[in-house]
C-alpha positions as CSV (number, residue, x, y, z in Angstrom):
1,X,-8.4,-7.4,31.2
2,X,-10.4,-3.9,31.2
3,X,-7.6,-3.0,28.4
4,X,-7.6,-6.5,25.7
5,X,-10.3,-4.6,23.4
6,X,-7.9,-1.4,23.3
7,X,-4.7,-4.2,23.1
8,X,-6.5,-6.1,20.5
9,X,-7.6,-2.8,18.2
10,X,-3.8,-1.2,18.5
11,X,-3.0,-4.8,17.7
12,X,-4.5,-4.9,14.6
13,X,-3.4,-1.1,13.5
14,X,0.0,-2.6,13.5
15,X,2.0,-3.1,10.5
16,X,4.8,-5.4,9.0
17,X,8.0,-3.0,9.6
18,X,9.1,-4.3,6.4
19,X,6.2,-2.5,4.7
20,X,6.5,0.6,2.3
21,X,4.7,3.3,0.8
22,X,3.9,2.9,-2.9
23,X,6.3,6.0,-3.4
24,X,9.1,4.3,-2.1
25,X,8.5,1.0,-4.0
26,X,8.6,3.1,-7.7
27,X,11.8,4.5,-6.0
28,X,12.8,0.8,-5.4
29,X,11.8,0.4,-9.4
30,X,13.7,2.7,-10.4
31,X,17.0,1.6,-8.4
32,X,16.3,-1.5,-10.2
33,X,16.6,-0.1,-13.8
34,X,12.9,0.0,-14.4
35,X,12.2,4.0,-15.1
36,X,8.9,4.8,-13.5
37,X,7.3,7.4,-11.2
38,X,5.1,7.9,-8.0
39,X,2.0,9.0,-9.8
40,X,2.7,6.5,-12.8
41,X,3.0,4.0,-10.8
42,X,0.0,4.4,-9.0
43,X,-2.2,4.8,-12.2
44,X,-0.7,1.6,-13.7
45,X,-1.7,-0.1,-10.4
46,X,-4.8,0.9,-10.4
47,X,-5.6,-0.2,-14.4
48,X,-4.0,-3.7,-13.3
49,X,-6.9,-4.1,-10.5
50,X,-4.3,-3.9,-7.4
51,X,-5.8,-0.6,-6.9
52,X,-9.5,0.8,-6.4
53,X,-9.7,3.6,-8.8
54,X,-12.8,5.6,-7.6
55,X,-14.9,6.7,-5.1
56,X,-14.4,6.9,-1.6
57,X,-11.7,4.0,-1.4
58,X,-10.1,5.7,-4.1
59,X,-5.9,4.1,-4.3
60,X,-6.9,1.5,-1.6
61,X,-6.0,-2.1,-2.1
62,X,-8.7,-4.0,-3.9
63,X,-9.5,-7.5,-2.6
64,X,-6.8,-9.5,-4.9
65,X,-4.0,-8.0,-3.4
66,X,-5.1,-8.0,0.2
67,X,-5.8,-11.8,-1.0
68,X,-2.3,-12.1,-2.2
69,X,-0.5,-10.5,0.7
70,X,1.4,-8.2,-1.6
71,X,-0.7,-4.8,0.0
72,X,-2.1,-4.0,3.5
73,X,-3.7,-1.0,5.2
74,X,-2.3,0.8,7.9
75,X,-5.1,2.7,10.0
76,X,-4.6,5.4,11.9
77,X,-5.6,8.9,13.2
78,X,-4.6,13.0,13.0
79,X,-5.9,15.5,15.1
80,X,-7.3,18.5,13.5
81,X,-8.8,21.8,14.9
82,X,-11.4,21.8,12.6
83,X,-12.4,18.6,12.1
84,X,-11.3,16.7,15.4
85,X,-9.9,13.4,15.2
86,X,-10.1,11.5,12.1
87,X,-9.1,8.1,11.3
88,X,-6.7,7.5,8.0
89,X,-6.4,4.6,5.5
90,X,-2.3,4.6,4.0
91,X,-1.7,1.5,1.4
92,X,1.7,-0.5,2.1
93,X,3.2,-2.6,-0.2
94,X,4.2,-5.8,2.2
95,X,8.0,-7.4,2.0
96,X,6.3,-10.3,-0.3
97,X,4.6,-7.4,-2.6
98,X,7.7,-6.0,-3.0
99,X,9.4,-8.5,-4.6
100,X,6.3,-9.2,-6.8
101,X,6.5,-6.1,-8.4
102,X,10.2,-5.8,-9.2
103,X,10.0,-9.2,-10.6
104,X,6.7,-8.3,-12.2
105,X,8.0,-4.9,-13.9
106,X,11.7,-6.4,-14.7
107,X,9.9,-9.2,-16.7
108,X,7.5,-6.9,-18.5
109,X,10.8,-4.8,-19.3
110,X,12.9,-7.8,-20.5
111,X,9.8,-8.9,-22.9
112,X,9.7,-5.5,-24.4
């Protein structure tokens, strides 16, 4: 029982193992016959609103798409020697996000 609040909190760091990195998801793309990029990808994210585009939370989800379930955040931490231990923020694309965007991107290619 002295441990739940530590279960709980690794609990919630967890994520879907179906989740991917946004790199990986243009790689998916581009498999897919839609001809795109890491960093273009990310930009045209971030003009559609799935993205925050400044600031601190800079490339982090925006509420829609955590609304949708098609991005999460996985948390976690890295040691450093000169700044300690500090906690990181990585945006996953989720198994249902995924096939939102290919279907997404294929239509906007076939209408073009």
């Amino acid at each position: 029982e002295a441990d739940r609040s530590k279960v709980v909190f690794a609990e919630s760091l967890e994520v879907s193992s179906n989740s991917i990195l946004i790199g990986q998801l243009a790689k998916l793309l581009k498999q897919n016959g839609i001809n795109i990029g890491q960093n273009r990808l990310f930009e045209i994210l971030r003009k559609e609103g799935y993205l925050m585009s400044r600031g601190e939370r800079h490339n982090m989800p925006t509420q829609r798409s955590m609304d949708m379930k098609i991005m999460e955040i996985k948390v976690g931490t890295r040691a450093s020697s000169s700044e300690g231990t500090k906690s990181t923020h990585t945006t996953k694309i989720t198994g249902k996000g995924q096939f939102y965007f290919i279907n997404k991107f294929k239509s906007l290619q076939q209408a073009n």
